[in-house]
C-alpha positions as CSV (number, residue, x, y, z in Angstrom):
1,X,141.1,125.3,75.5
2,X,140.4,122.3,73.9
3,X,142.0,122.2,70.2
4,X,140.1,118.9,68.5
5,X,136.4,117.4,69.1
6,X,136.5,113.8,67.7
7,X,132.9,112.0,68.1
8,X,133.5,108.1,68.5
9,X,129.5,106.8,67.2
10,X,127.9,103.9,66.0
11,X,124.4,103.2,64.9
12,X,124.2,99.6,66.5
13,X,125.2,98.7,70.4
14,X,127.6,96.3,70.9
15,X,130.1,96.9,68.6
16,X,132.9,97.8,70.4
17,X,132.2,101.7,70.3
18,X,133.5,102.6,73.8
19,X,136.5,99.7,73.5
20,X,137.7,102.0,71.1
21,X,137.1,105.7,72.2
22,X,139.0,104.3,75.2
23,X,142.1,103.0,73.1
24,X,142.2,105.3,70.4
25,X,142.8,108.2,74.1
26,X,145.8,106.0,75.5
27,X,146.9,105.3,71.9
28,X,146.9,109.1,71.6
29,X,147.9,109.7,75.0
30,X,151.5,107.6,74.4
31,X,151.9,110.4,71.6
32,X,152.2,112.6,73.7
33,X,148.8,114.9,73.6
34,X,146.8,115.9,76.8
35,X,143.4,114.0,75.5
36,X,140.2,114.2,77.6
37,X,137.4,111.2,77.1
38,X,133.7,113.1,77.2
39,X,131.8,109.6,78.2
40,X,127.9,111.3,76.9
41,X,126.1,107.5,76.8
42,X,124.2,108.3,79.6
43,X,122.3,104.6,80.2
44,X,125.1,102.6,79.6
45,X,128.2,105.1,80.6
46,X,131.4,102.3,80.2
47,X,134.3,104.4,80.1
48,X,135.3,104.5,84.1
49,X,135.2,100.5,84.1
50,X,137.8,100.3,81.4
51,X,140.1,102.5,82.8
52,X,139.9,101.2,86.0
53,X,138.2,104.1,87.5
54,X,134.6,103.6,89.0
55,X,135.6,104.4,92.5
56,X,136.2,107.8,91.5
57,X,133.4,110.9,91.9
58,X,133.2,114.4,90.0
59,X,133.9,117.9,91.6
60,X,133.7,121.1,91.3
61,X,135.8,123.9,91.8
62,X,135.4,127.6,93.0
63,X,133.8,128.4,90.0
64,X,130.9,125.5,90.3
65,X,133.2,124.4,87.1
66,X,133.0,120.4,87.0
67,X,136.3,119.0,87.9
68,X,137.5,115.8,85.0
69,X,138.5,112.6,86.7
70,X,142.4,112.3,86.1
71,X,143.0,108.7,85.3
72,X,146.9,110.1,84.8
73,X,148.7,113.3,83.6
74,X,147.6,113.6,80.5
75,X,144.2,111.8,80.6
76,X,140.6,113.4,82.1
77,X,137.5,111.6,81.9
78,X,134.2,113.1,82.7
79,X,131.1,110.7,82.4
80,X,127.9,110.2,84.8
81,X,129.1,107.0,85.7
82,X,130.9,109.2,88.3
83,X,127.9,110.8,89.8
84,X,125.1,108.1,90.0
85,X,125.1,104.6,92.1
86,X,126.7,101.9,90.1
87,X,124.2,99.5,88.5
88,X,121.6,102.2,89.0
89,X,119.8,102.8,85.9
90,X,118.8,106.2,84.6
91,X,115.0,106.8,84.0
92,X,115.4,110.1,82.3
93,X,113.5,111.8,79.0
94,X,114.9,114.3,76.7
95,X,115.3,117.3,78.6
96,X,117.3,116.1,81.5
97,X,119.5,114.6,79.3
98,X,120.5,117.2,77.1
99,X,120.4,119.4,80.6
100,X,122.9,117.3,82.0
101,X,125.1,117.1,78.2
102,X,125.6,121.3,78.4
103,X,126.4,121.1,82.0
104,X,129.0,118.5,80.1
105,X,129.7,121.0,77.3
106,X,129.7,124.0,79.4
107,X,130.6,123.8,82.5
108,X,133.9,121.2,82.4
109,X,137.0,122.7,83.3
110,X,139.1,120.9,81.1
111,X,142.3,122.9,81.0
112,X,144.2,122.7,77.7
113,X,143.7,119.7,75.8
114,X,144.9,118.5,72.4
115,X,142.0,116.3,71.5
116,X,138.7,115.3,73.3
117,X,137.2,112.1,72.9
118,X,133.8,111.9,72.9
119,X,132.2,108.5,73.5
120,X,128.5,108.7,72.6
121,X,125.6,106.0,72.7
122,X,124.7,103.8,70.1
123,X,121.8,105.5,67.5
124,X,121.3,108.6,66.4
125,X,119.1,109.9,69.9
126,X,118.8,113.0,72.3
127,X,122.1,112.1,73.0
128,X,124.1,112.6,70.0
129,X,121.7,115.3,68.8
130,X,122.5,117.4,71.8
131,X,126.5,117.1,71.7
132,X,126.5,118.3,68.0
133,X,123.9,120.8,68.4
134,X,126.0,122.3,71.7
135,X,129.6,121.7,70.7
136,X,128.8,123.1,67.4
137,X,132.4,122.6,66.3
138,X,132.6,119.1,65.9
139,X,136.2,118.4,64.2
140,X,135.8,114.5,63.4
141,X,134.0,111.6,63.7
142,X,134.5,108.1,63.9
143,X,132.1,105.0,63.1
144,X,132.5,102.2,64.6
145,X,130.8,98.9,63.1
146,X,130.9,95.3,62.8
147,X,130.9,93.7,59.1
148,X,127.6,92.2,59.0
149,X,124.7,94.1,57.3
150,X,122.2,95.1,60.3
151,X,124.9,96.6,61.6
152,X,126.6,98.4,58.0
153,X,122.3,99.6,57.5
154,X,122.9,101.3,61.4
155,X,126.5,102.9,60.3
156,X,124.6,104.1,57.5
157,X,121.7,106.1,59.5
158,X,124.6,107.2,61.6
159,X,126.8,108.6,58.8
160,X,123.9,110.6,57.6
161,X,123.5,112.0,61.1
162,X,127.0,113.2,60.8
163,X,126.5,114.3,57.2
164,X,123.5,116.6,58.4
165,X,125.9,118.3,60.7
166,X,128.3,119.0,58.3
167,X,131.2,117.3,60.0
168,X,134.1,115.6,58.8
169,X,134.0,111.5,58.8
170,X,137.4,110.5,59.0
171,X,136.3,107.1,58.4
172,X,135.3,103.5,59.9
173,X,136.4,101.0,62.4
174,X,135.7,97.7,61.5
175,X,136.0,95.4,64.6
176,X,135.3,91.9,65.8
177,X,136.0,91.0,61.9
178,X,138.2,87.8,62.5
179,X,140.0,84.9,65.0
180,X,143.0,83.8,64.9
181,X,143.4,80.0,65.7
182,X,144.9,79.8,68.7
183,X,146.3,76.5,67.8
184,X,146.6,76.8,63.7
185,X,147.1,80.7,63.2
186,X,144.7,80.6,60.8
187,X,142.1,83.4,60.5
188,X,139.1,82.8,61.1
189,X,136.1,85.0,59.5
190,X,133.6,86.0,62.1
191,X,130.8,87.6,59.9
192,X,129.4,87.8,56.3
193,X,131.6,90.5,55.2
194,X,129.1,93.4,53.8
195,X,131.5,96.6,54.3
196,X,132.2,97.2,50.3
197,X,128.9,98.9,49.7
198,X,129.8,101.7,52.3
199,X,131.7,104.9,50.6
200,X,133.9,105.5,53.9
201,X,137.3,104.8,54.2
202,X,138.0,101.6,56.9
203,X,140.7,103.0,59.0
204,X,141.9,100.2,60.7
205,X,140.3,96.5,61.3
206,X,140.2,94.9,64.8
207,X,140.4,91.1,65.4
208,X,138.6,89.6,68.1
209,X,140.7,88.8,71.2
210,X,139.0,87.1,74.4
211,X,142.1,88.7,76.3
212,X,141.3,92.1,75.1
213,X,137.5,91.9,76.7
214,X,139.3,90.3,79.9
215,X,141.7,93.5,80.2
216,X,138.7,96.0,79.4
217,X,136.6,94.5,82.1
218,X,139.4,95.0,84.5
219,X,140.3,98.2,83.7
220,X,143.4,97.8,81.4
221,X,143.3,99.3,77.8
222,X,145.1,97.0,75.3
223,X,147.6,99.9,74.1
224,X,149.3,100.0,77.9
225,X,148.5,96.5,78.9
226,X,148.8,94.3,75.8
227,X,152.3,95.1,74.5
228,X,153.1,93.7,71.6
229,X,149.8,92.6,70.4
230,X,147.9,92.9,67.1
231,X,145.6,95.0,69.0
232,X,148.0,97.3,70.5
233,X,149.4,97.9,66.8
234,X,146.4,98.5,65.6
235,X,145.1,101.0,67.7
236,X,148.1,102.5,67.5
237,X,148.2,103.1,63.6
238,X,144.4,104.6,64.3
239,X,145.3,107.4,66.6
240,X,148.3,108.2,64.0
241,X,145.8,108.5,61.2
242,X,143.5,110.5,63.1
243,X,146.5,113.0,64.2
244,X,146.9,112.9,60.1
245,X,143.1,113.6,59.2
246,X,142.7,116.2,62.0
């Protein structure tokens, strides 16, 4: 049984989206809530690197159920990083992919989990339109942006998505949105700032940390392996306000 669906989307790549769905599990993980991580970005599946896991492989049981990855005791991952040739790219059209997305929907045997977390692909493709239309029961979603405008115009596209589903936003991530000086502790703006046109509520805001890609790249999220960090606090206050808004 799973009890909540959160959708992690974004309508422009490169914006952090899977950095996030994979913090925002730990984050919720340390609360103590059995949290599964649904990795449905099929051409650019990111989730087993930054955990650590792409040596890992899916199976089924018995039942020709699919069998989650467990990363630890309270945290399954199912993504098709797991069942195709790393670096291999996928040359599929439409149907195979929303084949593949109910097998995902379907046929997972997930056991009880509080939350799962699904991590989709940027836009508003086959992708995204096949989880929604086969969960059904979408609890929450969460956009994940940058504060510049080309990508507030793609948050835009993909809150109407959402809207058209009639799911609850529970709000926005805003992340890469400043520096601080290494040397000064001043903070540094990265972008324009164009958020304030956007009628969402901005859940938290992430700095930009060249340690935090490091640790990602090796498999560490920044909630278990940055400990005292701005980051770590910040994803941290996000999984509490999505326990609140769910």
């Amino acid at each position: 049984m799973i009890k909540k669906k959160l959708v992690v989307l974004s309508g422009k790549g490169g914006v952090g989206k899977s950095s996030v769905a994979v913090n925002l599990a730990s984050a919720l993980v340390d609360e103590g809530y059995k949290v599964g991580i649904l990795d449905v970005d099929l051409h650019g599946p990111n989730v087993p690197r930054m955990l650590g896991i792409v040596d890992q492989s899916l199976r089924a049981d018995e039942n020709e159920m699919i069998i989650p990855v467990t990363v630890m005791e309270n945290l399954k991952v199912v993504s098709i990083a797991f069942l195709i040739e790393e670096g291999k790219p996928l040359i599929w059209r439409g149907p195979l992919k929303h084949k593949l997305i109910n097998d995902f929907v379907n046929k997972v045997n997930w056991g009880d989990l509080d939350f799962l977390v699904i991590d989709s692909p940027p836009g508003t493709g086959d992708e995204l339109l096949s989880t929604f239309q086969l969960f059904k029961d979408i609890d929450g979603a969460i956009l994940v942006t940058t504060p510049q405008q080309v990508s507030i115009d793609d948050v835009e596209r993909a809150k109407g998505f959402v809207d058209a589903f009639k799911s609850k936003i529970l709000g926005i991530v805003l992340n890469m949105v400043y520096l601080v000086c290494p040397k000064c502790g001043e903070r540094i703006e990265l972008f324009p700032r164009r958020i304030e046109n956007l009628d969402l509520d901005i859940l938290v805001e992430l700095p930009m940390d060249p340690n935090f890609a490091l640790m990602m790249d090796e498999g560490k999220p920044a909630v278990w392996y940055m400990r005292g960090s701005e980051l770590e606090s910040k994803f941290r206050d996000l999984a509490g306000k999505v326990i609140e808004g769910l």
